[in-house]
C-alpha positions as CSV (number, residue, x, y, z in Angstrom):
1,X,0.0,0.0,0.0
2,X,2.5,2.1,0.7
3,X,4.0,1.9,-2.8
4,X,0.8,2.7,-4.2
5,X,0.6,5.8,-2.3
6,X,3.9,6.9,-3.2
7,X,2.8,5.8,-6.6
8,X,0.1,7.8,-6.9
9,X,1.7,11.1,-5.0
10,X,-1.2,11.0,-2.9
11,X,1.3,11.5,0.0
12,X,1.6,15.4,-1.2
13,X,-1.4,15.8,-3.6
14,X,-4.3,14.8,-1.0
15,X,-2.7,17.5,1.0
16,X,-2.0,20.1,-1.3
17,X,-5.4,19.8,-3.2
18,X,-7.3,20.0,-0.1
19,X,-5.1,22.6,1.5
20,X,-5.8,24.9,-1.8
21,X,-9.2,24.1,-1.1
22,X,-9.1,25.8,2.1
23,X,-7.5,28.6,1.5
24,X,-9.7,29.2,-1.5
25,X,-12.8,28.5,0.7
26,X,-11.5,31.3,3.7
27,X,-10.5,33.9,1.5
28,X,-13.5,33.9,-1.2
29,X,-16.3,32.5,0.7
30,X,-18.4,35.4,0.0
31,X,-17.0,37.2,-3.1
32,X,-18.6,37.4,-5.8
33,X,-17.4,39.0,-9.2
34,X,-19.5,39.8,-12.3
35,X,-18.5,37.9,-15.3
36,X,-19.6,37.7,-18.7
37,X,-22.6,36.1,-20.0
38,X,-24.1,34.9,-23.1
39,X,-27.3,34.4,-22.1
40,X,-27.8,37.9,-20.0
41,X,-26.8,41.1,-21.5
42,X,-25.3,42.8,-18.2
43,X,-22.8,39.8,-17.1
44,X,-24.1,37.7,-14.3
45,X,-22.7,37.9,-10.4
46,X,-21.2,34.8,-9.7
47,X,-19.5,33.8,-6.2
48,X,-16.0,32.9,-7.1
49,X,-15.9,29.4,-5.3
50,X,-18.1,27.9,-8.0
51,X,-13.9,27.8,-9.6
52,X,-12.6,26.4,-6.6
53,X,-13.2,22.9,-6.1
54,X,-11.6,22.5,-9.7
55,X,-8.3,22.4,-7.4
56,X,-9.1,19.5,-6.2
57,X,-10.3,17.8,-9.0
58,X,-6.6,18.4,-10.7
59,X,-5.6,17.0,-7.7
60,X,-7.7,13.8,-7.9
61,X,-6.7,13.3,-11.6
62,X,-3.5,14.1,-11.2
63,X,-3.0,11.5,-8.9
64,X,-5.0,8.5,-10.8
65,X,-2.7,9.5,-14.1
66,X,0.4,9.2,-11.5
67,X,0.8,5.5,-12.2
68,X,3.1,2.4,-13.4
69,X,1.3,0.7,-16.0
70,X,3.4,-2.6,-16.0
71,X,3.6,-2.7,-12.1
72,X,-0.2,-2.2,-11.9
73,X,-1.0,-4.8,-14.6
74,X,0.9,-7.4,-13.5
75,X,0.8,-7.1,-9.6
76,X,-2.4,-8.6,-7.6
77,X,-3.3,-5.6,-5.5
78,X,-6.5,-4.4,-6.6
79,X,-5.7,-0.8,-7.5
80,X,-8.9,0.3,-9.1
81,X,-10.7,-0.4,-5.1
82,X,-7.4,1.8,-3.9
83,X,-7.8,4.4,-6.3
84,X,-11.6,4.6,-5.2
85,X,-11.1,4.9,-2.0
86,X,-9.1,7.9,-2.7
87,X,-11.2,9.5,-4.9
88,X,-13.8,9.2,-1.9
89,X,-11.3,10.5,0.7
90,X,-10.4,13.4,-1.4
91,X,-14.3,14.5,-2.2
92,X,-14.7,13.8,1.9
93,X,-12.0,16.0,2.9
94,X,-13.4,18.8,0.5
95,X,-17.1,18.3,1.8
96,X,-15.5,18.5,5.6
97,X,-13.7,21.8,4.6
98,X,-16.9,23.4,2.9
99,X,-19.0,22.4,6.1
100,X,-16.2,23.9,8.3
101,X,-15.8,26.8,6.4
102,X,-19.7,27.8,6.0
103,X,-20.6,26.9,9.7
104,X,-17.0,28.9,10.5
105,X,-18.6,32.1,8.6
106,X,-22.4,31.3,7.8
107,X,-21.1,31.5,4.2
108,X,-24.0,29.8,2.1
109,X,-21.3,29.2,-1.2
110,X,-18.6,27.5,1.4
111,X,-21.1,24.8,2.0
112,X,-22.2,24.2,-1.6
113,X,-18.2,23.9,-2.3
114,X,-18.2,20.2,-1.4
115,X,-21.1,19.3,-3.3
116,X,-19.7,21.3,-5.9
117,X,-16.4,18.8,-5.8
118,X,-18.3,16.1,-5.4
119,X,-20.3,16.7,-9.0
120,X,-17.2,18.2,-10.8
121,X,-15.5,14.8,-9.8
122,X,-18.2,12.6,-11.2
123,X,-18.0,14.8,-14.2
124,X,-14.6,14.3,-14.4
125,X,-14.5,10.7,-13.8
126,X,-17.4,9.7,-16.2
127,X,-15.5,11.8,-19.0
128,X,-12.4,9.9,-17.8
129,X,-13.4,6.4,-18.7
130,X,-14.2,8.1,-22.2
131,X,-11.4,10.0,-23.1
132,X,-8.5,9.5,-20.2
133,X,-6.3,12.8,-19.5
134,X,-8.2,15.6,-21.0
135,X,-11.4,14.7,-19.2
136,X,-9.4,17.0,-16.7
137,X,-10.6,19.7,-18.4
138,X,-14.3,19.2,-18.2
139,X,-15.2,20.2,-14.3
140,X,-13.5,23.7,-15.5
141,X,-15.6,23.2,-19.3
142,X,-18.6,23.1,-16.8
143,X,-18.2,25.6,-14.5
144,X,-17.3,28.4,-17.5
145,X,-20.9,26.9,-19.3
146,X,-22.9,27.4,-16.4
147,X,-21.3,31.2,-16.2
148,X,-21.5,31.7,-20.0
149,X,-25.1,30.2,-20.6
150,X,-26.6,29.1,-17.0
151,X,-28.3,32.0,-15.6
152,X,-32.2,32.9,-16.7
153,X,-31.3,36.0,-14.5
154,X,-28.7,37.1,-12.4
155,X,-29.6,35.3,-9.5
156,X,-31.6,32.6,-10.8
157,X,-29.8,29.7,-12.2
158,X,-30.7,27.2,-14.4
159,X,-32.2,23.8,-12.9
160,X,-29.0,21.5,-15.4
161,X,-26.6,24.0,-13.8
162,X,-26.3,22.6,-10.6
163,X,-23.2,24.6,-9.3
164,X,-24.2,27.1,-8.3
165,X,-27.5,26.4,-6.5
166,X,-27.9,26.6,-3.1
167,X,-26.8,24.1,-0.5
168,X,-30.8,22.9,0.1
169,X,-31.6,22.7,-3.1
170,X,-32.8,19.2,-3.8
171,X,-32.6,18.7,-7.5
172,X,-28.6,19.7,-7.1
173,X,-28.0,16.8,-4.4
174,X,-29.6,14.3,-5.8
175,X,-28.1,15.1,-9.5
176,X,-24.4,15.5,-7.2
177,X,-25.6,11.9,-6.1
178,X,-26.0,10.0,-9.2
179,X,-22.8,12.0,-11.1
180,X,-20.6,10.8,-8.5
181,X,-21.7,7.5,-8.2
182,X,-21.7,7.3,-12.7
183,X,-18.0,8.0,-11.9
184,X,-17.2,6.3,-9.2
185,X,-18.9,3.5,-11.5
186,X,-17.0,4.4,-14.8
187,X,-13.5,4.1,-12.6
188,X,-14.0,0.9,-11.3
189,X,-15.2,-0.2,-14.7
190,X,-12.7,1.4,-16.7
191,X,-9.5,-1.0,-17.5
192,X,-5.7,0.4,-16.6
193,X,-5.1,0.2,-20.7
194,X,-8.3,2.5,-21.6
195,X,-6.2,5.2,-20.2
């Protein structure tokens, strides 16, 4: 196990990733900038953090595509369980830090940012079993769509866009749900050689 670890950097990643997470969380927690939009004339006000849990989902690919291909194929661990389990503990950690965070400041968007990691890494993961390394690129492909094209107002999201509703909103758990577990899915599934 240890190997594997040291195989997948998790050692410094799961740290790093998490501890960017944090920092992102304390210091934007309640900023919001107005962006561009397609679909609204005057830009719509976005909260910053809807970017941040894109940190950790480098992190989490970063450290699946950190692997030895001829070790892992031949050896009788079973890796794809390992690398689930920390998938998990890295969308855990970020849901702990968005709870900690929000109840820390009453900040509504530092609670959503777990959830928020928790879909973009589903994302990520479904796309990964379909096209390996760039599938890195979709949690951020997401979050600039939702900006671009997600709004019916400025405040008033919409329902596909997930992101940035509100931590009760049902619709966005239970889609955060059933992404996460497609990818969680599409990982185990997926064969070392796909990749």
């Amino acid at each position: 196990m240890i190997w594997w670890l040291k195989a997948r950097q998790a050692h410094f990643v799961l740290p790093a990733g998490i501890a960017g997470l944090a920092v992102l969380t304390l210091v934007f927690h309640d900023v919001s900038a107005r962006l561009p939009s397609i679909s609204l004339s005057n830009g719509t006000e976005t909260q910053v953090l809807l970017f941040a849990p894109v940190v950790v989902v480098a992190a989490v690919a970063r450290c699946l595509d950190s692997r030895l291909p001829a070790a892992e194929s031949s050896g009788i661990r079973r890796v794809r369980l390992l690398d689930t389990a920390l998938i998990v503990a890295f969308v855990l950690a970020a849901i702990l830090v968005g709870c900690a965070v929000g109840a820390l400041f009453s900040s509504a968007a530092a609670w959503t940012s777990g959830r928020n990691t928790a879909f973009l890494t589903g994302l990520m993961l479904c796309a990964r079993a379909l096209v390996g390394r760039p599938a890195v690129m979709v949690p951020l492909g997401w979050v600039m769509t939702v900006v671009l094209v997600g709004f019916r107002t400025w405040d008033a999201p919409y329902f596909w866009a997930i992101v940035p509703e509100p931590f009760a909103a049902p619709h966005a758990a239970i889609a955060t749900v059933l992404v996460f577990a497609a990818g969680v899915v599409a990982q185990l599934r997926t064969t070392r050689s796909e990749l």
